[in-house]
C-alpha positions as a Python dict, from the first residue, in 0.01 Angstrom:
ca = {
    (1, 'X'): (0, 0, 0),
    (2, 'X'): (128, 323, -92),
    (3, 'X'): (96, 635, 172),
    (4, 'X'): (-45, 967, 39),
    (5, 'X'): (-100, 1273, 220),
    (6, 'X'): (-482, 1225, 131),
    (7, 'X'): (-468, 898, 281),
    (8, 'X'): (-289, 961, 639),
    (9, 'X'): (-575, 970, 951),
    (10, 'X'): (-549, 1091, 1313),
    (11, 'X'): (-477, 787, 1526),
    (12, 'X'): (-798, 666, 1696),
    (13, 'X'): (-904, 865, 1940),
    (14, 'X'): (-692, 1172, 1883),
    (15, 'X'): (-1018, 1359, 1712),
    (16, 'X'): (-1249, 1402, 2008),
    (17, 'X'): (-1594, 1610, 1886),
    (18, 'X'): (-1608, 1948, 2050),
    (19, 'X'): (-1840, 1922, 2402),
    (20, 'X'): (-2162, 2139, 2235),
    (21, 'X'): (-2318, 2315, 2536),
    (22, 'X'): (-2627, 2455, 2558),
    (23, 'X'): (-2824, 2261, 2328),
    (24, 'X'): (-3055, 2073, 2549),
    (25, 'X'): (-3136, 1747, 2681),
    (26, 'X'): (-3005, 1520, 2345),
    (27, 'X'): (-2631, 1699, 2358),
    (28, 'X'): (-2529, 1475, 2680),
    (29, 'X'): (-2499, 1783, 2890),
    (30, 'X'): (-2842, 1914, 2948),
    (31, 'X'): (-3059, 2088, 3217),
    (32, 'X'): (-2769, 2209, 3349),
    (33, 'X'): (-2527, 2245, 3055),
    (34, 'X'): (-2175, 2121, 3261),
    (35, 'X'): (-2202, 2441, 3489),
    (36, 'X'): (-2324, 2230, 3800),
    (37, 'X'): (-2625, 2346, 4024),
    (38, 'X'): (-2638, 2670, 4224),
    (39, 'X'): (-2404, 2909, 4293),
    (40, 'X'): (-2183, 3193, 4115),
    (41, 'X'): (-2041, 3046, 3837),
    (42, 'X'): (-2350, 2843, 3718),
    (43, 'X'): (-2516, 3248, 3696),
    (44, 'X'): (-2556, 3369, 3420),
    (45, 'X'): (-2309, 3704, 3345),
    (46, 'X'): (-2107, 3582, 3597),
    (47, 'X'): (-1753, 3693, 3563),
    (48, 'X'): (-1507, 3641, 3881),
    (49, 'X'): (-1182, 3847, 3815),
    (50, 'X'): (-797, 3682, 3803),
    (51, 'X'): (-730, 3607, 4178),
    (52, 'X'): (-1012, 3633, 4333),
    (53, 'X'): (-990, 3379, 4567),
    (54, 'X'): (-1323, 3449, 4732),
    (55, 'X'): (-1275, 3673, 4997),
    (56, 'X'): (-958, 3475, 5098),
    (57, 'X'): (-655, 3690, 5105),
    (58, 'X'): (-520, 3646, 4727),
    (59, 'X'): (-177, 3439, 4674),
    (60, 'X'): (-20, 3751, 4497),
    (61, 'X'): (-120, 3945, 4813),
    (62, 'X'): (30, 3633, 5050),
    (63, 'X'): (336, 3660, 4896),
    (64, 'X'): (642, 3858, 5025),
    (65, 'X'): (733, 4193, 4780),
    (66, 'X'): (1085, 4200, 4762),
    (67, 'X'): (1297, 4497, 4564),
    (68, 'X'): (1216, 4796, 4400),
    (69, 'X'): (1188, 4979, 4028),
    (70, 'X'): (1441, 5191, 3982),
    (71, 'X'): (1207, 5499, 3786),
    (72, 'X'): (1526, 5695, 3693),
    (73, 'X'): (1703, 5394, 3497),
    (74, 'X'): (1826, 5485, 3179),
    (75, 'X'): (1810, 5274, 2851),
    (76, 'X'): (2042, 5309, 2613),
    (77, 'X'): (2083, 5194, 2255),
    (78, 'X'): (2424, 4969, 2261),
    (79, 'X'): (2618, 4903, 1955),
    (80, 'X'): (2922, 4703, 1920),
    (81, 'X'): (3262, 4842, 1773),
    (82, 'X'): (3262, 4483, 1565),
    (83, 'X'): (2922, 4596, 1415),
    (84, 'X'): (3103, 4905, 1298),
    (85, 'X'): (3381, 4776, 1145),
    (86, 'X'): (3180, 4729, 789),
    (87, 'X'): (3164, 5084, 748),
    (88, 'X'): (3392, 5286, 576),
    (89, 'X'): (3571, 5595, 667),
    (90, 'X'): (3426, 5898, 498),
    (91, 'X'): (3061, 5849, 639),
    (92, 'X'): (3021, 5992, 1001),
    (93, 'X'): (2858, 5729, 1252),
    (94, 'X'): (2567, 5875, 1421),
    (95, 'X'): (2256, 5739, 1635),
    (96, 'X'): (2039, 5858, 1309),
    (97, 'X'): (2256, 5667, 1055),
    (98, 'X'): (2256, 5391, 1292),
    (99, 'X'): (1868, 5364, 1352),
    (100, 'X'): (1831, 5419, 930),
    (101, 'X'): (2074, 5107, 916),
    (102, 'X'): (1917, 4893, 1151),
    (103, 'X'): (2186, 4851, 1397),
    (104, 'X'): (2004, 5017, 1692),
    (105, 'X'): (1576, 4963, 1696),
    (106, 'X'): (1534, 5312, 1957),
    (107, 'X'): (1715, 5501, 2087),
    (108, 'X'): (1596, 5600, 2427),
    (109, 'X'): (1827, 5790, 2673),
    (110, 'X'): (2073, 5745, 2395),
    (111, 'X'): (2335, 5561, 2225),
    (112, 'X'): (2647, 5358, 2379),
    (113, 'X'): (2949, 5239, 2177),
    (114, 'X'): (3097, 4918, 2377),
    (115, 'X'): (3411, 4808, 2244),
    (116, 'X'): (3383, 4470, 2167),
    (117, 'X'): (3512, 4324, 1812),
    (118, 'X'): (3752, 4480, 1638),
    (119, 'X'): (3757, 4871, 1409),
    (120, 'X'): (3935, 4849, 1125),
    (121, 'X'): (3873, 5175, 966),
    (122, 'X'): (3959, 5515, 1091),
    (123, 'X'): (3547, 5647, 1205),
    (124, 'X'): (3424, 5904, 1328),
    (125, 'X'): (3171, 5785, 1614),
    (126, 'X'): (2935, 6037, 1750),
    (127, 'X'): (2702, 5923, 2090),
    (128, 'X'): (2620, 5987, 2412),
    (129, 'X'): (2892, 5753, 2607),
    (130, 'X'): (3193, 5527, 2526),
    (131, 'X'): (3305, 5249, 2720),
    (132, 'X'): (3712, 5269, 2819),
    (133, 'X'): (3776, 4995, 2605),
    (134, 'X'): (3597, 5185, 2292),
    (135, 'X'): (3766, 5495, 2322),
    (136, 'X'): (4110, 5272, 2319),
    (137, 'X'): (4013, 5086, 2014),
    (138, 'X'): (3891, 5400, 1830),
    (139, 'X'): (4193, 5584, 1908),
    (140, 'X'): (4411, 5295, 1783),
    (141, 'X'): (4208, 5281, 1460),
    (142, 'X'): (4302, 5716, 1380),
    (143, 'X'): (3933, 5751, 1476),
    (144, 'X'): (3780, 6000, 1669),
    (145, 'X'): (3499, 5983, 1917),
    (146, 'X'): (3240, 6276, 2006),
    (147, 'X'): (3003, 6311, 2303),
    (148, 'X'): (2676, 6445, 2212),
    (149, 'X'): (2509, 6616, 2503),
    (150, 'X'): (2215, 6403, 2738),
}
């Protein structure tokens, strides 16, 4: 026997028919229609929020809170010095370019170079900080790099 596509079935008992509630006495489930007798949830419109636990203190509330959001944190766009290295000397490197390019997504509190891979080309980078080991490798390449104000 040859197997088609057309030909291969679900093994029996994988396909189970949906339970079809709410259509009286000959579905299997009616009177009630699976919701059990009395009660909240058997109510019609009834609608008890995430967590409510009844009147119980809820487990998120049981629970011990632990550290703090930091609401001044900055986020900076970080680009590599290796992701850099493709470009060549006569363009200036800017957040704008960068974005246009696809290298950063936003920019946020703005852009840092790290300065991990390796610059071949002599660039000038401008952003809002350097790490030590970017400056080094920029400086080593004949590039120069410019801090743009916060």
């Amino acid at each position: 026997m040859v197997m088609r596509v057309d030909t291969i079935r679900p093994p029996r008992g994988a396909h189970k028919r949906p339970k079809r509630i709410g259509f009286g006495m000959g579905s299997g489930h009616g009177k009630t229609a699976t919701r059990g007798s009395k009660g909240q949830k058997s109510r019609s419109g009834s609608r008890i929020r995430p967590g409510f636990e009844g009147g119980q203190m809820p487990f998120q509330r049981r629970l011990p809170k632990r550290g703090f959001t930091n609401i001044f944190k900055k986020h900076y766009a970080v680009v590599n010095l290796g992701d850099l290295s493709a470009l060549s000397a006569e363009e200036a490197v800017t957040p704008g370019m960068l974005a246009r390019m696809g290298l950063i997504r936003r920019l946020g509190d703005g852009l840092k170079v790290l300065g991990d891979g390796e610059l071949k080309a002599p660039l000038k980078i401008s952003a809002h900080h350097f790490s030590q080991s970017a400056l080094e490798k920029i400086a080593k390449a004949g590039g120069k790099a410019e801090v743009l104000p916060e």
